[in-house]
N, C-alpha and C positions, 0 to 999 in steps of 0.2 A: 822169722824171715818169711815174705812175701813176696810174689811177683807176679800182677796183674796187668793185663794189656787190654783197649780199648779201642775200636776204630771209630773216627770221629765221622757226624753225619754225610759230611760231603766227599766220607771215604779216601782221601788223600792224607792223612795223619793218624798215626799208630803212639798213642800215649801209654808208655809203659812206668807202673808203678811200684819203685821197691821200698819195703817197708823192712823196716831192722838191720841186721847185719847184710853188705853186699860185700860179698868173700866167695874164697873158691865154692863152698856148701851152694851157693846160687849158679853155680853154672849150667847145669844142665837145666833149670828153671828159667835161667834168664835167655840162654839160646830157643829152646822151647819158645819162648814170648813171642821172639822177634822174627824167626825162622818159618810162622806161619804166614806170612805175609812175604807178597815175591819179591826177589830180591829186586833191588834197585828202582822200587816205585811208591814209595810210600816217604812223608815223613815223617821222623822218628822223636819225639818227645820222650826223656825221661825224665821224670817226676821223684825229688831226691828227696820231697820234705818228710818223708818217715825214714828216711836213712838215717841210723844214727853212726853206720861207720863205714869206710873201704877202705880197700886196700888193694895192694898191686896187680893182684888176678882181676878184680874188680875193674879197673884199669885198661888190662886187656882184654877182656870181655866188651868193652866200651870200644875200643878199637876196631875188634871184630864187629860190634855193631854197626859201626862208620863203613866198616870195607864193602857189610851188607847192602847197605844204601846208597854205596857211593854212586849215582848217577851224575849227583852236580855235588860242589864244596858246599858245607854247611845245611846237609841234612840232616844233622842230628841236632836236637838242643839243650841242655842241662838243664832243667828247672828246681829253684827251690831248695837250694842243697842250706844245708847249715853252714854256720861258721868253719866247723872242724873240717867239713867236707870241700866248702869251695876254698879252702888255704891248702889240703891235698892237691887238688886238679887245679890251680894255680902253680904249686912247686913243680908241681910236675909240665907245668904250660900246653895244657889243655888247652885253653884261650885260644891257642894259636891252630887246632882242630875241630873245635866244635863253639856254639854258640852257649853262653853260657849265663842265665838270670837269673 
């Protein structure tokens, strides 16, 4: 497991990348990521194509990432997840919280 973060050149987008298992073991990493960046001014990218799993902490971590950025709806984006992972955040209707590609 990994979790790297990136600000992009024109400073408004924070891509964050996890790689292997995203489970409770990434929590303090993935708050860590995103928590350096002030709340509610950035948008937020995560980058799911080395995820090969999550689960319900995972989840909520994702949530709390939302609540961090909430200035406007839909600043957070999903990117890249695999099969297993966008039929997770599908059952679960993520859809309906975050953007999702």
């Amino acid at each position: 497991m990994s979790i790297s973060s990136a600000l992009s050149d024109d400073e408004k987008t924070v891509t964050l990348k996890i790689a292997g298992r995203f489970d409770f073991s990434t929590h303090q990493d993935f708050m860590q990521a995103y928590k350096t960046y002030p709340k509610g001014e950035k948008l937020f990218v995560v980058d799911l194509a080395e995820t090969d799993y999550l689960d319900s902490s995972a989840m909520g971590m994702l949530l709390q990432l939302r609540e961090h950025s909430a200035v406007q709806e839909n600043n957070v984006m999903l990117i890249n997840g695999n099969d297993a992972v966008l039929e997770i955040l599908q059952i679960a209707n993520f859809g309906k919280l975050f953007t999702i590609q």
